[in-house]
Structures are given as structure tokens and as C-alpha cells.
N, C-alpha and C positions, 0 to 999 in steps of 0.2 A: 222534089216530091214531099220532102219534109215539112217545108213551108206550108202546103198545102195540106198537110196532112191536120197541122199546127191551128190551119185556118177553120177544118173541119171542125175540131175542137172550140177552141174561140170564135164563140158567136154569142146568138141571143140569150141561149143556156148561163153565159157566166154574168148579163150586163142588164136581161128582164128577169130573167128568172131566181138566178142565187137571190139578189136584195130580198126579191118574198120569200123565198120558202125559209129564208135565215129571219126575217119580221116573223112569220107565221109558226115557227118553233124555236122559240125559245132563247133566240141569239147565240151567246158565247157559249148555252149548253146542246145547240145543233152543231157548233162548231168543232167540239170535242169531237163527237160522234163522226165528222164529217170529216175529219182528218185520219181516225183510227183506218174508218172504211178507203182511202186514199191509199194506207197503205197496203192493207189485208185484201181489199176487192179492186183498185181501178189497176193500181198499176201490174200486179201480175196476169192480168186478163188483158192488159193492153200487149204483154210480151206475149200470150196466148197468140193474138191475134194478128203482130206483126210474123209470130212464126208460121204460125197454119197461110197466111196469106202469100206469104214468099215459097213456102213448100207446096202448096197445089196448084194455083195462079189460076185458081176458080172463086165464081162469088159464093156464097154460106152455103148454098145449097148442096152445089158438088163440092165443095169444101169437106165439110162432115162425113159425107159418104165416100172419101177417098181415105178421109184421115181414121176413122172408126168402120165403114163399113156401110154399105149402099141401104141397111136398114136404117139407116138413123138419118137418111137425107132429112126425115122431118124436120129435124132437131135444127137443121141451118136451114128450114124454110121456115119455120116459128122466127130465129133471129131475123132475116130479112123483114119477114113481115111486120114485125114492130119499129124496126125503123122505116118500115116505109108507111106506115100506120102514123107513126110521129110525125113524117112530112107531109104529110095530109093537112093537120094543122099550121106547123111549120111556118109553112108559106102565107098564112094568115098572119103570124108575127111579123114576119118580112114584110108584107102589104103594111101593118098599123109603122115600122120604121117609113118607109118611102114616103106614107101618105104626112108623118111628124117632118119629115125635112122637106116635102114639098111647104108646110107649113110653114116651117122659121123661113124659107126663102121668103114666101109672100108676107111675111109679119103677122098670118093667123093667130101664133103663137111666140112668144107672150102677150098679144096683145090680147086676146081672150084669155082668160084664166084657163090654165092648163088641164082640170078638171072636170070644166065645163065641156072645152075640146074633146078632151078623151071621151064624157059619156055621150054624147053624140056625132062621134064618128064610130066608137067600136058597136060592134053587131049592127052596122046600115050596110044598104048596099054598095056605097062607095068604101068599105071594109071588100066586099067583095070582090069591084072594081080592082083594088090594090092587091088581090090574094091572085088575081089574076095575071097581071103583069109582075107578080112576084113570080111565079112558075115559069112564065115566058123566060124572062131574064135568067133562070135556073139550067133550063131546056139551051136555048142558046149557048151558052157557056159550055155544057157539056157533051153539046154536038161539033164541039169545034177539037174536041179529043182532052189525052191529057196534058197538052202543053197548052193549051189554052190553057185548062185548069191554075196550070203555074204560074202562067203567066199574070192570071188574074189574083193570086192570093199573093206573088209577089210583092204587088204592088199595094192592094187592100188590107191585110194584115199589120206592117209595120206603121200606118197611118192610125191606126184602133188603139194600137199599143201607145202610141207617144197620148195621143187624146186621154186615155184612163188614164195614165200616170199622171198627166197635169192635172186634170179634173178634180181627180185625189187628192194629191196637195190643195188644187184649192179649199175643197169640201174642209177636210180637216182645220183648217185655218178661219172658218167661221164661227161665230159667238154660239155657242150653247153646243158646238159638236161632238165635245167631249162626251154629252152626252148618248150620241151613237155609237161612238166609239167603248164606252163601257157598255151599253148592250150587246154590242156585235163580242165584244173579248170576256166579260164578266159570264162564266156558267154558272147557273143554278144547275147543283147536283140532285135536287131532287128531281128532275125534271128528265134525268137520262133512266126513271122507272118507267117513263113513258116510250110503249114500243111505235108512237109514231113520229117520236122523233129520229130514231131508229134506222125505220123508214124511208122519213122523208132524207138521210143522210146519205143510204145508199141510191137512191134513185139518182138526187143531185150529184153525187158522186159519176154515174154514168152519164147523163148530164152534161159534168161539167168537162168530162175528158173522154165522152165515146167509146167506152169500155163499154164491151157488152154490146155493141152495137151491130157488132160486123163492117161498120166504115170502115177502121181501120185495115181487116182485113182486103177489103175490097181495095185500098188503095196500094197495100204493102203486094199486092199482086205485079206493080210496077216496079217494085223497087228492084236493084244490083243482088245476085244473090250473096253478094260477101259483106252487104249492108249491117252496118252494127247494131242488131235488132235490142238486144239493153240499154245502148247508151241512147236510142233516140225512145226506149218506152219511159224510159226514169224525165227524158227530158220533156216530154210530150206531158207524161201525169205532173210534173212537179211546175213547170211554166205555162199550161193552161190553167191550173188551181191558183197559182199565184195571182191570174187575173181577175176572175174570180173575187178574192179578197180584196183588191184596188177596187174592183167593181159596187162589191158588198160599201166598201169605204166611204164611196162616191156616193153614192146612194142614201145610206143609212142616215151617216152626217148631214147629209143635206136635207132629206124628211128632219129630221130633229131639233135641227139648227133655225131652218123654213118654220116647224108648223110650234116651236115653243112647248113648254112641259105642257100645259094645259090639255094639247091633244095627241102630246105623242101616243099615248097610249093607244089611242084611236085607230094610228097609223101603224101600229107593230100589228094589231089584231086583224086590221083589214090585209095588211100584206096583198092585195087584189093581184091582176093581172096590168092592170094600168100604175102600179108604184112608180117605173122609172120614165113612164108618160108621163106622169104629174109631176113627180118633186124637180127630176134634174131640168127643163125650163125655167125653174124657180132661182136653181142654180147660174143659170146663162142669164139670168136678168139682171143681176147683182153683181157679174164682171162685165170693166169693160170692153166692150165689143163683143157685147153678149151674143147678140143675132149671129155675127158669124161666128162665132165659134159654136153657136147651136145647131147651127146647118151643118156645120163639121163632123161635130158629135154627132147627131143625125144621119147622115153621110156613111160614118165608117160604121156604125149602128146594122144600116142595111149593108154596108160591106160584111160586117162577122157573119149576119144572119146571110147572105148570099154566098159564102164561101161553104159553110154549114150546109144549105139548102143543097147544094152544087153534090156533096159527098152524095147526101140521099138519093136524088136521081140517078147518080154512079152507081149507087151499091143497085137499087132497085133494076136499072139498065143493063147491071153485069149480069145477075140473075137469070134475065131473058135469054142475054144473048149466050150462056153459057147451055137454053134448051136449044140455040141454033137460030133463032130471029134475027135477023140483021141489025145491024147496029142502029143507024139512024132510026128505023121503022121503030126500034123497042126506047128509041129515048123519045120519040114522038107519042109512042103508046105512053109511058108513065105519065108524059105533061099532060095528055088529056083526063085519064085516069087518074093523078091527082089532084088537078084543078075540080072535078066533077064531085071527089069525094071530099075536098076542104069546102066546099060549100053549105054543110051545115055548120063548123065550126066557124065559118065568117060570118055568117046571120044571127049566131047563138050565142051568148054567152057560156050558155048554160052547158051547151052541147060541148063547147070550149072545154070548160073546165074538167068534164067527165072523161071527154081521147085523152086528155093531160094527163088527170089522174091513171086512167088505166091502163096504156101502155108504155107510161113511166113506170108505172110497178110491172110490168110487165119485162121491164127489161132485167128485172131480177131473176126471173126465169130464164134469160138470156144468157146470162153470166152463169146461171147452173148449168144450163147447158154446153156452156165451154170448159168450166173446171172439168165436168160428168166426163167428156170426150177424153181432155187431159188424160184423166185417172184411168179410160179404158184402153189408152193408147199405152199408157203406160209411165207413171209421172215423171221417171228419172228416165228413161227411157226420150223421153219426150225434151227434159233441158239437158242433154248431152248431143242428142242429135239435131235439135231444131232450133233450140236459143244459142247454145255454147258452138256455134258451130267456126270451121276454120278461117280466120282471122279477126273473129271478134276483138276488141280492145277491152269490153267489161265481160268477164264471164258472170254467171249468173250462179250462186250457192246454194247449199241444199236447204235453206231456210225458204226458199221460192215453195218447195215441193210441201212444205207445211202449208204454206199461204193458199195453197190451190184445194189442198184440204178447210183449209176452213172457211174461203167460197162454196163450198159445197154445204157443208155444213150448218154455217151462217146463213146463208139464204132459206135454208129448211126451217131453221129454229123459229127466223125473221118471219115468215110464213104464216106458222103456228101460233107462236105468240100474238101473230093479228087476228086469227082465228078467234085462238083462249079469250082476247082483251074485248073484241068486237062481241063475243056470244053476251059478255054481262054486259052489254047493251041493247039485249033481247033479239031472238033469234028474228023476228018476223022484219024487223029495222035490220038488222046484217045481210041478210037474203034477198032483198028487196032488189032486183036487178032492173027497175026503174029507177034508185035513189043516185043522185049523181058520185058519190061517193061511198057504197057500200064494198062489200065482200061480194053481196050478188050480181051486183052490176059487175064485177069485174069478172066472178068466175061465169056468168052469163055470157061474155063475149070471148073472154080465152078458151073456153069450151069448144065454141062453133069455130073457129080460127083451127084449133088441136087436132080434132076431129075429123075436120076435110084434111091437112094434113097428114095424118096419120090413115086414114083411108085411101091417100091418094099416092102416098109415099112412093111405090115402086112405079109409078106413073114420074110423081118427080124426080127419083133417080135415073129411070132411064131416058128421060129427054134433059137431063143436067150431063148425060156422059159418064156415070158413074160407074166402073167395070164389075161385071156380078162378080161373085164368089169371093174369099177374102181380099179387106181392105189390105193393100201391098203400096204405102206413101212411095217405098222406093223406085217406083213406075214414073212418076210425076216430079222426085226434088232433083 
């Protein structure tokens, strides 16, 4: 279950996504930011979430309301819904993988320029087509239970890892790639005044290691209860983020090295959604036996992203079956009900880019909402009986119980400061919950989302199994 847990983590998030958002702020001054938050926000929310998961072996929903109290089901029905918000789009990433290695198989690509490729297949309907058969292949997998699951990351996972690590070395080994490499490592300090680098550190941060998500918890429902919940959270945040930077490596280098000073600049500012569509084929054309090793690359591409997609439909499918739907019937209902709602993000760009931005930030709230539980369950209270528990190998120290204070904290300031920074760029532009990247657009749809939750709450605690009157965990560990 590790393995898979591993795979959950390592996907599209560390191999399309980290290259941009590390081009689009700033390089080696997101990276600062993006390590600090690694240690203060992913990995004490990833031990949050292997222990609340092992202790109630319900999905977020009754999760929360066993652990804090059947008022606060909201609180793990907002976490589900963002990640299942995410897989909405998700599965559009997975389609543009499949449809890139149907590609290198027939020679589309590199024989067409790789950017050419890209702008006319993303937002077509054969975008669609593949967001389609992305889901199918999601659904399948996780109709087959959780040894399917393992069975499947067993095998896909350690295939992605040897790929980036060669990849890597090659990149690094080409003419001009030094130069990526002192953008991706060199910070500019003035650069970390800006709160959307900030930002973009923690989002990437859950991201890049499912903190905050509730996967994890959804899958740590399977585990041994005498499983060593520290030694596999340290391993889980510090070996997906390692891939991550091989990722970033592969990437970066190869934009830089490929496109020559003249337009690197070009390429850090666009940071698009198509960076690792474009440059890394540039990359496979230049070794030999490029084609197959691009179908490869391609290949385990849509492996990360299918191992990833796979967790979502789990977490979304636990949810149901935890109000009492049948298993099969609730992993049939999410594939149709995802398929239907990634459908604007397959046809849109535009549409793309705004679910990304908004329940990536969104998962910041997610993480509040696990430290917020923590501290009402009790922080010391909570790593003596839920992390530290009898036969761990790593105990876990009281510097943990700070960290989960300043996930609390941090996320508020983070918050605010986007507020403060966003208003001097005029309130009617911040509000604007048409713009695909405001404040209004975001607090426009976390509103409606809050709202039927928080309305419906005792609706969903009591068909999640939530038992009234005080939260009592010792009912459940």
C-alpha cells in the first residue's frame, strides 16, 4: 500500500506541473519558499493524515466528525471536494499524456514540431476523446479493489523513476544547460516580497506530495494498525519532492539548452500548461533512439498520471460508500460524474486554467482544516496517541506540535496577504469572479461549495455514520 500511496503522490503534479510553476515564479527564489513549506506544511499534514486515516477507516467526511465531532463533517466534505474538484481536470492531463505517446508510437511527434502538436490538439475534441478514456482506465482500476491498485503502481511507479533519473542526467549534459540549472538553484531574494510566490509554493507543495488532500488518508484506511505512520510520512514527503527536482531538472535544462539565450526568457515567462509537451520531445530527438525512449517517457507519464487519477476516484468512491452506496455502483457514479464535469476543462483552456488555479489554492484551506482538527482534538494529545503509537520505529517530537501551529497560522497570514497585495491592484479587478485568476473568482466558487456544505452538514454526518453527541475516536481506533 506504500507503493501506491508513493504512486498517488508521483504523477503529473511533480513531471507537468512543478517545471511551470518553478518557470512562472521565479526559479531558485520558488524554490526556497518551496522547501521551507515541505517542511512546516506537507510533511506534518501528511503524518495528520496517515494517522486520522488509520484511526477511523472512514473517508474525510466521517473522518472529521468522528475525530472532532459530527459538527464539523463539513470540514472533511470541503477536503474531499477539492480533490475531487481536481480530478475533474485531472483526467484531461492523463488524456493530453496518452494522446503524446499515442503520438511518439505513430512518429506524429517529433516529426511535427512539438508546439505545433500541442496547440492543436489541446482544447479539441480529440482532448476530450482522451479525457474520456482517461476516466475509463481510472474506473476500471479501482473497480477491481485495492490489490488491483497495487498491483498496478507496483509495476508503473518504479518504471517513471528510472525514466526521470536518466532523462536528468541527459538534460544536464547538454550545451547551454547550465543555464537552467542556475535558474532553477540561483534565488533572487527580492523576489520572496512577493506573496505569490508564496503561494504558488504551498499549493505546489500539496501538489507535489498530496498533503492536504485526504488521499492519503483515504488510503492509510488500508494500512496494518501497527504501520510506522512517521517513518513512511518523512518518506512519502522527502522521495516524492526529490522527484519533483529531477523533474524540474529534466525540464528546465532542456527548455534552455533547446531554445538558446535569445528566448529563454520567453520560456520562463510563458511557463504554459504545454512546457513539458513541448521541450522534452526536443529532448528525445537529440538521443539515440529517441522515438523509443519518448514513447517510454510518454508511457510512464500516463502511468504517474493513472496511478494519481486512481487515488481520486478511491477517495471520492470512499466518501459514498461510507453514506452506504455500494461499492461498484459509487465508483460507476464518480466515472460518469467526472467525465461530464471535466468536459469544460477539455474544450477550454481558459476553463483549464481557472479549476487549476482555484482549487489548488483551495487546498490551502484544506490543510487549515486538518491542522484547525489537530488543535481541537488536542495537539499533544493527538502525537502521543495517533502518531507515537505502540511499535513505531521513529517517534515523532514536540517540534511536530509547533508545525501544526504554524499550518494554522501560515495559511491565514497567506490568505490575507493575498487579500492586502490583490486590493493595490484595485478592488473591482480583485472581485471580478469572472477573471480567471482573481480573488473573486475564487471566493465566488469556495462560497457556493461552503455553503451547501455547511447547510447540509448534519445531512452529511448522518448518512456518513457519524455517531451524535461527543466525538469519542476511542469507539473506532
Amino acid at each position: 500500500m506504500m507503493l501506491a500511496m508513493l504512486g498517488m503522490a508521483v504523477g503529473t503534479g511533480n513531471i507537468w506541473r512543478f517545471p511551470r510553476i518553478v518557470a512562472t515564479n521565479g526559479g531558485g527564489s520558488f524554490l526556497f519558499a518551496w522547501v521551507i513549506f515541505l517542511l512546516v506544511w506537507s510533511v506534518p499534514l501528511i503524518l495528520v493524515e496517515f494517522a486520522v486515516g488509520k484511526a477511523t477507516r472512514s473517508g474525510t467526511v466521517a473522518a472529521f466528525g468522528k475525530l472532532i465531532g459530527r459538527k464539523f463533517a463539513w470540514m472533511g466534505a470541503w477536503v474531499g471536494w477539492c480533490a475531487t474538484a481536481i480530478m475533474f481536470y485531472y483526467s484531461v492531463v492523463m488524456g493530453w499524456c496518452i494522446r503524446h505517446f499515442v503520438a511518439a508510437l505513430t512518429g506524429a511527434i517529433p516529426g511535427a514540431t512539438p508546439e505545433a502538436f500541442w496547440e492543436s490538439f489541446a482544447a479539441s475534441p480529440s482532448a476530450l476523446l482522451t479525457h474520456a478514456v482517461a476516466m475509463t482506465l481510472g474506473v476500471l482500476v479501482v473497480a477491481r479493489g485495492v490489490r488491483g491498485i497495487e498491483q498496478v503502481a507496483r509495476v508503473l511507479i518504479p518504471s517513471l523513476v528510472v525514466l526521470v533519473i536518466v532523462l536528468a542526467i541527459r538534460a544536464v549534459t547538454l550545451p547551454g544547460a547550465v543555464r537552467g540549472l542556475e535558474f532553477m538553484f540561483t534565488p533572487d531574494w527580492a523576489q520572496l516580497s512577493d506573496y505569490r510566490v508564496w503561494l504558488a509554493a504551498l499549493t505546489q507543495n500539496a501538489w507535489d506530495t498530496g498533503a492536504g488532500w485526504g488521499l492519503i488518508l483515504t488510503y492509510a484506511v488500508y494500512l496494518r494498525r501497527r504501520e510506522d505512520t512517521t517513518l513512511n510520512a518523512f518518506t512519502l514527503g522527502f522521495g516524492n519532492n526529490s522527484m519533483s527536482l529531477l523533474a524540474g531538472i529534466m525540464v528546465l535544462c532542456t527548455a534552455f539548452a533547446m531554445a538558446g539565450p535569445e528566448v529563454a526568457n520567453e520560456i520562463v515567462g510563458a511557463g504554459n500548461e504545454g512546457l513539458t509537451f513541448i521541450w522534452v520531445p526536443q529532448l528525445f530527438s537529440m538521443m539515440p533512439g529517441g522515438r523509443f525512449f519518448m514513447a517510454l517517457f510518454f508511457l510512464a507519464l500516463v502511468f504517474a498520471a493513472w496511478t494519481s487519477l486512481i487515488s481520486m476516484i478511491e477517495l471520492a468512491t470512499r466518501v459514498l460508500r461510507d453514506t452506504g452506496l455500494p461499492r461498484n455502483r459509487a465508483i460507476w457514479f464518480v466515472g460518469v460524474v467526472g467525465f461530464l464535469a471535466g468536459v469544460p476543462s477539455a474544450l477550454s483552456m481558459g476553463f483549464f486554467a481557472n479549476q487549476d488555479f482555484v482549487w489548488s489554492v483551495g487546498l490551502m484551506l484544506s490543510g487549515f482544516f486538518f491542522a484547525f482538527a489537530v488543535l481541537k482534538y488536542g495537539v499533544r494529545r493527538f502525537r502521543v496517541e495517533l502518531v507515537n503509537q505502540a511499535g513505531a520505529d521513529m517517534k515523532i517530537g514536540r517540534w511536530w506540535e509547533v508545525t501544526m501551529v504554524l499550518c494554522l497560522i501560515g495559511s491565514v497570514v497567506l490568505i490575507v496577504w493575498w487579500f492586502l497585495q490583490a486590493r493595490g491592484e484595485g478592488w473591482r479587478t480583485a472581485f471580478d469572479p469572472f477573471s480567471s485568476f482573481s480573488i473573486g473568482t475564487v471566493l465566488f466558487q469556495w462560497l457556493i461549495v461552503l455553503v451547501l456544505f455547511w447547510l447540509g452538514n448534519n445531512w452529511l454526518a448522518k448518512r456518513s455514520g457519524v455517531p451524535e453527541g461527543k466525538a469519542e475516536l476511542e469507539r473506532v481506533t
